[in-house]
N, C-alpha and C positions, 0 to 999 in steps of 0.2 A: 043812733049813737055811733060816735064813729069808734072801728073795730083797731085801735093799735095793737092785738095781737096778733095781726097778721104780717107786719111788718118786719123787716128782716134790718136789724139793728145796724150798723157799721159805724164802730169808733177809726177817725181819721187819722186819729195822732193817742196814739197811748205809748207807754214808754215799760223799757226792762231795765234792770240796774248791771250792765254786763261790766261794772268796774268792779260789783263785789264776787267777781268770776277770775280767779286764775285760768290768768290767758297764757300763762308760760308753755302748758306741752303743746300747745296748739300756734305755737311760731317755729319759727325755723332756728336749728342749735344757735349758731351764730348770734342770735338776736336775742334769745331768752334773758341774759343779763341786764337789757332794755326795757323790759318787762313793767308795766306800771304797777307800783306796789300801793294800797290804799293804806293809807295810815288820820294820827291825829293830830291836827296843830297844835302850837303853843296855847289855842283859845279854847283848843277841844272839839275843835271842826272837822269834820269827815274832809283829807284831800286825798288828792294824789300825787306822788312821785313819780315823776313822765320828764323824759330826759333832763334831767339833772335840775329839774324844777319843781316846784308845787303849785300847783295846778286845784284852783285857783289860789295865789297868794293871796293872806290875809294876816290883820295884824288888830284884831278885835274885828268891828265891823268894815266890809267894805264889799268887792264888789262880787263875791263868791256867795252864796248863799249862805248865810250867818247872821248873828243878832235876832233877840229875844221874838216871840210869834206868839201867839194869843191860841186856845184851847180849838179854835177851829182848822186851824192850820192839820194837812193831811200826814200821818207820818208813814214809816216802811212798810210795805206788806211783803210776806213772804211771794206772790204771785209777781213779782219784778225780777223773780231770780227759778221762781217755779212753776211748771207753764200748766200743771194739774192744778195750784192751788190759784192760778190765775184763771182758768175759766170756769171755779168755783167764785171766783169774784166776778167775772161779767155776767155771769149770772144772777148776782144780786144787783148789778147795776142794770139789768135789761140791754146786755150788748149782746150779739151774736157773732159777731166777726172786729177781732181786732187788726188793726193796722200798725206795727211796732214799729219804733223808732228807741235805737240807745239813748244810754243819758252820760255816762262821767266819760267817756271814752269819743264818744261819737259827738260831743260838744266841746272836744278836745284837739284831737286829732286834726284837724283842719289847718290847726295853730301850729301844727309842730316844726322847726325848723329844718327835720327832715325828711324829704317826698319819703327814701328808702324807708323811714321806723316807719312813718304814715302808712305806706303800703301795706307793711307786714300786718301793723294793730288792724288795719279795715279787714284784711282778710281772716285774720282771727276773729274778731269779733262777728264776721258774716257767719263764720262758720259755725259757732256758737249759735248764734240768736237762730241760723236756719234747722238746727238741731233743736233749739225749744219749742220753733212752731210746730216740727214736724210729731211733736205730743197730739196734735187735730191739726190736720195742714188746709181742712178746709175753714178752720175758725182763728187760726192762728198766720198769719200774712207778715211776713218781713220787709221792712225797710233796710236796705243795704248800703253802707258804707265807702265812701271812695275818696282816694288823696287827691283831692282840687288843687293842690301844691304842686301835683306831679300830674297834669294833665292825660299824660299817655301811659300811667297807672294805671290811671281810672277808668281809660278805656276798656282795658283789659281786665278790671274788676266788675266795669258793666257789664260786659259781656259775660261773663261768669255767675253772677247774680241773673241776669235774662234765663240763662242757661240751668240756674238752682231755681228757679219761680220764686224771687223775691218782684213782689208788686212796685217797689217804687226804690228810687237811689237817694239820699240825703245830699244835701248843698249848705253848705254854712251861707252866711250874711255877706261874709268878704274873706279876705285869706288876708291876711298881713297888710287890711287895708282896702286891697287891689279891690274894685265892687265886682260885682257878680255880671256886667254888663261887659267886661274888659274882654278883650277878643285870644285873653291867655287859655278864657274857658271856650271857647270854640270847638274846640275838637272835642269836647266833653259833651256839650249840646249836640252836635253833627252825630253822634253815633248814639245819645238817647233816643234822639230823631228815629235813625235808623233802625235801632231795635223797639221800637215803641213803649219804649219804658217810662214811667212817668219821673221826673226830679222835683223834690220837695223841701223848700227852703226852709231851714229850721233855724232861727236864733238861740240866743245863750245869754248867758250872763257871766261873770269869774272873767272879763274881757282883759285878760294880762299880754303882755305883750309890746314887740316894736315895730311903727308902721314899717313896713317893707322885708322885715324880718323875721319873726314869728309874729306870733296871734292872730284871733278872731277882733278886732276892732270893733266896740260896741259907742252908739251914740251917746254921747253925754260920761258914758261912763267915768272919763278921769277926773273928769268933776263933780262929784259923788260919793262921800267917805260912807254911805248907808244905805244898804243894801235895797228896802224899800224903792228908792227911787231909784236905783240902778236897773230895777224888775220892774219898775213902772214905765221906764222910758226905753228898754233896749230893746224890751220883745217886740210892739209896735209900729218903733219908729225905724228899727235897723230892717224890718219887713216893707214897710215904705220906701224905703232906700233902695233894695235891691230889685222891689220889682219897677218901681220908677228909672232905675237905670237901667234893667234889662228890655224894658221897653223904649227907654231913649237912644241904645246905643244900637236896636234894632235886631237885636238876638229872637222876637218872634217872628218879624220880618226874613229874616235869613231861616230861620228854620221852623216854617209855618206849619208845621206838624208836630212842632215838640207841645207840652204839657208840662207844664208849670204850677206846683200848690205852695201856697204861702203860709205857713204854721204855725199856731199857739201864738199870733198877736191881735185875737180876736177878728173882727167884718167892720164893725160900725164906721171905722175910719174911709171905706172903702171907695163911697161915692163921692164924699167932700174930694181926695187926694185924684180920682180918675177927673172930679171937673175942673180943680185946682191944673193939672196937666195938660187939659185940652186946653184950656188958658191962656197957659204958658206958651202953647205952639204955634198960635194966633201973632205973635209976634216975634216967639223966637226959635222957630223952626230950624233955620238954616244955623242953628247950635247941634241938629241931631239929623243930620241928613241922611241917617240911616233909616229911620223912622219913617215908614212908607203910611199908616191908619192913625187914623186920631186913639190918642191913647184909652179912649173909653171906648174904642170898637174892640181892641183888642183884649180889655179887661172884661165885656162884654163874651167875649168868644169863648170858647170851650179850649182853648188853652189856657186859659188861665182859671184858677181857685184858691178860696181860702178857707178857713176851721174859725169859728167861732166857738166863743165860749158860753158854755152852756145855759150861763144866769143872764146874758148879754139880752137886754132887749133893742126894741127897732128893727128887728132883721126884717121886718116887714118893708122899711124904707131903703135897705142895701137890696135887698130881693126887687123893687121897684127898678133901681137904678144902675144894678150890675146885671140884672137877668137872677132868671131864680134856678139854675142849675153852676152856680157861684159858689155856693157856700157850702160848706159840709160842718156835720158834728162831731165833734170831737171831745173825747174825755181828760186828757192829757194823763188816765193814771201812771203812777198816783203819785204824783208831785204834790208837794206842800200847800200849792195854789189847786187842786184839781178839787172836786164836789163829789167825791166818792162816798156812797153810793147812790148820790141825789142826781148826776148828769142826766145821765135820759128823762129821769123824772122833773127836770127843769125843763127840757124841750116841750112835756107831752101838756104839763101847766102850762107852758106860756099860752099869753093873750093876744100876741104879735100877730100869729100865723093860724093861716088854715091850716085844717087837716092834713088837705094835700100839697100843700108847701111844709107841713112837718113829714111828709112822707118824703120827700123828697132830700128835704134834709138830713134824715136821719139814715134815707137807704139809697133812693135814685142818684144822687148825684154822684157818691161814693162810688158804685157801680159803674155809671159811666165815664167819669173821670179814670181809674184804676183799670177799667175793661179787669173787672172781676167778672170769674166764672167758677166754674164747681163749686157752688156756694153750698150751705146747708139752707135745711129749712128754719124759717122763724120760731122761736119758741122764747126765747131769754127774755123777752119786754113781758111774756105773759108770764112767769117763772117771778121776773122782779114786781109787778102789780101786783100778785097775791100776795108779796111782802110788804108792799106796801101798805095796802089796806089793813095788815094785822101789826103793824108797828114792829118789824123784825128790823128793818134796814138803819135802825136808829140801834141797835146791839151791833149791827154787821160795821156800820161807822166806828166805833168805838172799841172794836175788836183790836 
């Protein structure tokens, strides 16, 4: 029988709620007035007030996370704000090591129209979130924050993050538009490169904004008055986007040592869109002259990755056709969409995968993607099986 308590868990993408965090003393005087305040719309919707806006606008439904959700939908837990009662939850989900990424702030931020607020919120919120991991700093791993608006910011936030042990930097979709292959982010890549830091492209939703001016531009979004398909089509497709033109415009080409993961819009698309692209070069190459490998060698290579979601089958056929140290798992806690506290327990049922393609999924690849070290040892997957077996994880959901 094969033994998944030996296995050393890593969630790739889980998330903290650093907007329900007064960030004010933790900016600089000057700026505290900027401060994003979280309030309630006219609908009743949790937003935010972030420079002189609401974030995400909404007016009933639209493209903010809003409109009615049915009894499985995941709600708040205290562990997105408290890092004790958070790895009293991955312990019921069988995680052992999370990998954080923000949520109101850090899907925010990127949009803002100024590099200066940008800077300050990334470093405030770095500084927070690297204080909640440091509760278990070997089980707790931050994703760090950088103004992509303000290029040579962000340099200097990278470096600062390399320098606090945050494991990876976050990357919107596009910034006002601009894709993530534009040569504005050049110097952002050139000194991920250099510090070996990995960047991880995260989508959003709440896509408000003018192209060129503020916002995160999401696909499909202004066509869209219901949220549903605004969640259906951004995370996906705006993942599509960015890695199809950071490979077209030749940003792994140019910095054949960076590492690149694509977040929370599932794998399955992953082999259609790499042969969709070889394709395309067959005839229209001399559109991306930057583009030195066929784009499925490069999506093949160990710079590049994606998170799957945990009910997601087929991974059997993207593990065929991307290479099988591709894909990672990821819980997304605990978003409304996440499978708390069933995730790991969707990887260890599925039918898809061996053993040793769930191992790899669940721990190896994480590892080596991340160049994680000072790990702990495994215990959380065998912690959440004996809950399993006695029906507790069905209370701990509904907590």
């Amino acid at each position: 029988m094969d033994n998944f308590d030996n296995i050393l868990v890593i969630d790739a993408d889980g998330h903290v709620y650093e907007g329900n965090v007064d960030l004010t003393p933790r900016m600089p005087e000057k700026w505290r007035s900027q401060a994003p305040i979280r309030l309630k719309d006219n609908e009743g919707n949790s937003r935010i007030l972030l420079e002189g806006r609401i974030w995400s606008a909404s007016q009933g439904m639209g493209p903010g996370v809003s409109g009615p959700m049915t009894e499985k939908a995941r709600g708040y837990r205290a562990g997105m704000v408290d890092p004790i009662a958070r790895l009293k939850d991955m312990d019921s989900e069988g995680i052992d090591v999370a990998i954080l990424f923000g949520t109101q702030i850090a899907l925010t931020v990127n949009g803002l129209m100024s590099g200066e607020l940008a800077t300050v919120l990334c470093r405030a919120v770095n500084e927070w979130l690297l204080e909640y991991c440091s509760a278990d700093p070997k089980r707790l791993l931050a994703v760090g924050l950088i103004p992509c608006q303000a290029p040579h910011a962000a340099i200097k936030e990278l470096e600062f993050l390399a320098k606090a042990g945050a494991v990876s930097a976050m990357l919107p979709t596009n910034v006002y538009g601009r894709n993530m292959g534009d040569s504005m982010f050049d110097p952002i890549y050139d000194c991920a490169q250099s510090l070996g830091m990995t960047l991880s492209v995260h989508p959003q939703t709440g896509h408000d904004g003018v192209p060129g001016v503020s916002g995160v531009m999401g696909a499909g979004s202004e066509r869209f008055f219901k949220y549903v398909y605004v969640h259906m089509t951004a995370f996906p497709f705006e993942l599509m986007i960015a890695m199809m033109h950071m490979i077209g415009e030749g940003v792994f080409d140019r910095y054949p040592r960076l590492r690149v993961g694509f977040m929370e819009g599932g794998a399955g698309w992953l082999p259609f869109w790499a042969e969709r692209f070889d394709e395309h070069i067959e005839k229209l190459a001399p559109q991306m002259p930057e583009l030195k490998r066929r784009p499925s060698e490069i999506i093949r290579s160990k710079q590049v990755v994606l998170t799957c979601e945990s009910e997601e089958t087929g991974l059997d056929r993207v593990f065929a056709a991307a290479g099988e140290s591709t894909i990672l798992y990821a819980s997304d806690y605990c978003h409304w969409d996440c499978h708390f506290p069933y995730s790991v327990k969707d990887i260890v049922d599925g039918k898809d995968l061996s053993f040793a393609q769930k191992e790899k999924l669940l721990s190896r690849n994480a590892i080596e993607f991340f160049e994680l070290k000072n790990l702990p040892q495994p215990g959380a997957l065998k912690i959440a099986r004996q809950s399993w077996e006695n029906g507790s994880t069905q209370k701990v959901a509904n907590a």
